[in-house]
N, C-alpha and C positions, 0 to 999 in steps of 0.2 A: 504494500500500500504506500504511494507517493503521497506527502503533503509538503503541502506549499502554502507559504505565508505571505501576504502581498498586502503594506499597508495595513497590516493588522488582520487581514482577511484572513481567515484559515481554512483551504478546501481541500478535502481529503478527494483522492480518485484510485482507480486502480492502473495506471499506467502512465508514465511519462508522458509518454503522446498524448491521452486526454488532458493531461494535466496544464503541455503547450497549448492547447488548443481551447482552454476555457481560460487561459491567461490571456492568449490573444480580444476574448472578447469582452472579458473584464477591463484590460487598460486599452484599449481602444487604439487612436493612432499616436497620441504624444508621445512626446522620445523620454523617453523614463530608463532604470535601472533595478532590475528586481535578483535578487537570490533566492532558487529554487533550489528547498531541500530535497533531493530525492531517495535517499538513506539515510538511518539517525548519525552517520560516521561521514557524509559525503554531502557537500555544499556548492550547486553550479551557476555562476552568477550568468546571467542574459540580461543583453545589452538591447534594450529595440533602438530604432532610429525614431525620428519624426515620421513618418510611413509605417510605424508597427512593423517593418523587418527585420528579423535578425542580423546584427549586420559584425557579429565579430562569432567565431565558432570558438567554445570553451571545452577543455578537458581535465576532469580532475588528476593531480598529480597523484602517485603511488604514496600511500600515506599509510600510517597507523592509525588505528580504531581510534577518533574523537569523539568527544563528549558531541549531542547534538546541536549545544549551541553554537559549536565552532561553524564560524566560516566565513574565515577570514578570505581576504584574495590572494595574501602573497602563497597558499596553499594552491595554488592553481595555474594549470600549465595554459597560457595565452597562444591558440595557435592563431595568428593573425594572415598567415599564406592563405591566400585565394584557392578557390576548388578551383582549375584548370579544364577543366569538361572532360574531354577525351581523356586526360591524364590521370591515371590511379597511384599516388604515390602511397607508397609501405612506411608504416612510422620505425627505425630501430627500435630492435628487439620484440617486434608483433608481426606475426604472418595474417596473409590477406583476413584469417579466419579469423584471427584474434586470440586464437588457443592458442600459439608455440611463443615461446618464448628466441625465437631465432631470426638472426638478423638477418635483411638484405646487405652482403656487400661486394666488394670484390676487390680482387689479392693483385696489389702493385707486382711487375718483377724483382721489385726488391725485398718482397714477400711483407709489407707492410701491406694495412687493411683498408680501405675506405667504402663509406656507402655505395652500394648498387645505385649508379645515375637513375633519373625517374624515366628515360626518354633512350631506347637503343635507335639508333640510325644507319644501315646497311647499305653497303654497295652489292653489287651480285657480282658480276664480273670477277672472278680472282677473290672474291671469298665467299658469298652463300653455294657458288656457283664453279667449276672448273672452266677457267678459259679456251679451251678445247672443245667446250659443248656449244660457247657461241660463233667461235671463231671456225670450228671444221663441220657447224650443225647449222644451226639457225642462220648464219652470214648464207652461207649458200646456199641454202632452201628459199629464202628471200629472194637470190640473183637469180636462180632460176625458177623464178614464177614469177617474174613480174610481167612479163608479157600476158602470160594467162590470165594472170589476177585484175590487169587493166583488161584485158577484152571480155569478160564473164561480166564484170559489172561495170560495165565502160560511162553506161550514164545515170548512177545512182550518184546520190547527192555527196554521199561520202565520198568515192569516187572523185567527183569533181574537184573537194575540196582537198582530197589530197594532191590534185595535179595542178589545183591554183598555189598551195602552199610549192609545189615544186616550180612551177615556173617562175615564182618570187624567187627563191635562192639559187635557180639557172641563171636568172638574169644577173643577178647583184654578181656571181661566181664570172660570169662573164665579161663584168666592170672589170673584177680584180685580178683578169688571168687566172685564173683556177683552172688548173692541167685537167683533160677530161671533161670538161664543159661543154656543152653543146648546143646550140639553139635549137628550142621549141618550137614547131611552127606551129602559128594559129589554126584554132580546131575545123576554119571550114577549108584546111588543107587535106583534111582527112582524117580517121579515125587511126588505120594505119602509122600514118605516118606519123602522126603525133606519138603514137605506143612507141614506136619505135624509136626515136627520139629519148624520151622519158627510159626506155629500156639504159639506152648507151649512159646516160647521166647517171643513174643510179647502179650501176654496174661502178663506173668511175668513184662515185661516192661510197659503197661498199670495200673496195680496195683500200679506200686510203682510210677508210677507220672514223668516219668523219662522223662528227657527234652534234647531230644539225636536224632541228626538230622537223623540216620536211620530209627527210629521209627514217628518221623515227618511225612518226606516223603512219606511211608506207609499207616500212618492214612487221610493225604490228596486226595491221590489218591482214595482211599475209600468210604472216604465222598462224592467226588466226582461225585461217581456215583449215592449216598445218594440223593445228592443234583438236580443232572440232573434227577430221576427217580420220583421229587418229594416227597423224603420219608425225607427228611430233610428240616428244612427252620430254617434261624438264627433269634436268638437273641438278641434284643437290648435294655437298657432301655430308657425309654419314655423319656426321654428330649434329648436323644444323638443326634436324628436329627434334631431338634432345632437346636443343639449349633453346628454342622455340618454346616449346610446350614447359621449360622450367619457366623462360620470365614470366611467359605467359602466365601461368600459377601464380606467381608471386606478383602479379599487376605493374610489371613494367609494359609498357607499352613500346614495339615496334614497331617500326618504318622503314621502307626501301627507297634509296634515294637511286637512282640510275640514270645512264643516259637514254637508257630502253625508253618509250612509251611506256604509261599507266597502264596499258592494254598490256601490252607486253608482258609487263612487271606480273600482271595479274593472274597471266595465260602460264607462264612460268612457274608458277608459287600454288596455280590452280590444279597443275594436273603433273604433276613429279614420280620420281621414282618412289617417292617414300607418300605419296597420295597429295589430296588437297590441305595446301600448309595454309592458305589465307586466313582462317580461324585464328592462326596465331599472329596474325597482321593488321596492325590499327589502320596503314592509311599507304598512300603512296606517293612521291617527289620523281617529275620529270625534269626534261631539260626547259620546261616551258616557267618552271622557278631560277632558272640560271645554270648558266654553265658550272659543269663540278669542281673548276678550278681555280673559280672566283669566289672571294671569301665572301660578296655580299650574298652571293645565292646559299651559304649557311648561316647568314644575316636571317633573311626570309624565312627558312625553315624554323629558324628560332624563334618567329613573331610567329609565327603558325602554329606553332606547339602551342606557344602561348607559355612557356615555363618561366621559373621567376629570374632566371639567370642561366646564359648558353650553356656553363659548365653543369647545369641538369643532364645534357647529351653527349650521350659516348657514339660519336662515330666507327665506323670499320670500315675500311679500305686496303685495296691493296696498291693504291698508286700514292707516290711519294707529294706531288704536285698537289690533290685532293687535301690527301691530309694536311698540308700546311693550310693551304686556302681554310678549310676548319680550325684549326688550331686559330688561328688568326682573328675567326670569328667567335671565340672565346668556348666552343665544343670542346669536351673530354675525347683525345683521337687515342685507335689501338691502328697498329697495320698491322695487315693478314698476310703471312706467310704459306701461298699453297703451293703443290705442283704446278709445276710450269709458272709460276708468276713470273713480271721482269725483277731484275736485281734494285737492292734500293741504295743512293747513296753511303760511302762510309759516314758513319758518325751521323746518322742522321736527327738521333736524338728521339725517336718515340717507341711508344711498348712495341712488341708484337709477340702476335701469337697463332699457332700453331693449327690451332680448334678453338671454336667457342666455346668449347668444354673450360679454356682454362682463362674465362673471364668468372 
């Protein structure tokens, strides 16, 4: 049985929740200060505004059995961090449930401890992912279907818009000499001729690795069909959904930042060797938030999250370029160490590791 004392008022109820909710209609909207006893040992003070909302969340601190007059404030833990929506942060030393007594953290390589970030942020490419599977799988399943893929749905709308976003970065690639450019002839040249055209340009732009959301867009829609006809299936290595389904548990929240398309990222993570991981994916970062190697496009993901400071987010990469661009942007970086990665600078100066196993 909760009571509550408000102004001398004494109403007993049987649950917290009724007890909020017949306070709300007792003090009305003025900004007032009340302390709700809810146990004879435990005192929670509620702050309204002028609006009647709650506008600060209070937690009683770990305490010895008091007398029921106590209840003082300086006994009471002030958490004044915003709820973040998307974002479930874990307090030390309480699991999501609230039973265990065991903390989020994770182990520096100098085998010091610090808290589990509240925010993971993933590349694929060279760490959820073997470079191998885009580079000798998906690159070239993309090069050759593009002709197919443009004449089967030649004039659906999507379609168009992926051939209007290509003929913007043909043309601009044609300003600045870009090797493998080609001009697009306008559509009442022909249907033909146009495909064929569009074929040679993205063929060029597949070669060189180019990370240019025309060409994204394109290759996703593609895959796509790859993926729905069964002639594709992703990628992942063997501890990722392990370490998935651990933060997952524990309410950290992940993200895929890549240069792939959302689509992509999606179609990837959707249908794996180890099945559908997206259950364990909050949201996804294209190239259409910024390039990966520019620090303000981990600017942007950091207002996105909406976290109280960038160092809430642990990036993973396996390129040296990224990671600094993050660092810079005040994100917590690991780089990922897989098969076949490129080599990273001597001395570069950030963790890495091996497996997500061993964040």
């Amino acid at each position: 049985m909760a009571a509550v004392v408000v102004s001398g008022l004494r109403v007993s109820t049987t649950s917290v929740k009724e007890t909020k909710a017949l306070l709300w209609r007792k003090l009305g909207t003025g900004g007032t200060s009340i302390k709700m006893k809810v146990h004879a040992d435990e005192c929670i003070p509620i702050r309204l505004s002028p609006s009647g909302v709650l506008n600060k969340r209070m937690e009683p601190y770990p305490h010895r059995p008091r007398k029921s007059t106590d209840c003082d404030p300086h006994f009471m833990k002030d958490w004044t961090t915003p709820n973040h929506g998307p974002i479930q942060s874990v307090r030390r030393g309480q699991s999501i449930s609230g039973k265990s007594n065991l903390s989020v953290k994770a182990r520096k390589s100098n085998g010091e401890i610090d808290p589990f970030p509240r925010c993971v942020v993933l590349d694929i490419e060279g760490t959820t992912t073997p470079i191998s599977f885009v580079s000798e799988i998906l690159f070239p399943y993309a090069r050759d279907n593009v002709g197919r893929h443009l004449s089967a749905i030649y004039d659906t709308p999507e379609t168009k818009d992926d051939i209007r976003l290509l003929r913007s970065q043909v043309e601009n690639d044609l300003e600045q000499g870009i090797s493998g450019a080609v001009p697009i002839p306008p559509d009442d040249a022909g249907k033909e001729k146009v495909i064929d055209s569009l074929v040679a340009n993205v063929d060029a732009m597949i070669k060189a690795d180019r990370k240019i959301t025309a060409l994204k867009e394109l290759q996703g829609h593609i895959w796509r069909t790859g993926f729905e006809n069964n002639e594709l299936e992703g990628i992942v290595f063997d501890d990722v959904p392990e370490a998935l389904e651990k933060w997952h548990a524990l309410g950290t929240k992940v993200y895929i930042y890549s240069s792939g398309s959302r689509l992509a990222q999606r179609l990837i993570f959707g249908k794996t060797n180890y099945g559908d991981l997206r259950k364990y994916l909050s949201g996804f970062f294209d190239t259409a938030v910024g390039n990966k190697r520019e620090t303000r496009s981990y600017v942007e993901i950091s207002q996105s999250l909406g976290v109280d400071k960038s160092s809430d987010i642990l990036f993973v990469t396996d390129v040296f370029q990224e990671a600094t661009a993050a660092k810079a942007a005040g994100l917590e970086v690991i780089i990922s160490i897989r098969p076949g990665n490129g080599p990273l600078p001597e001395n570069h100066g950030f963790k890495t590791i091996k497996s997500f196993l061993e964040i």
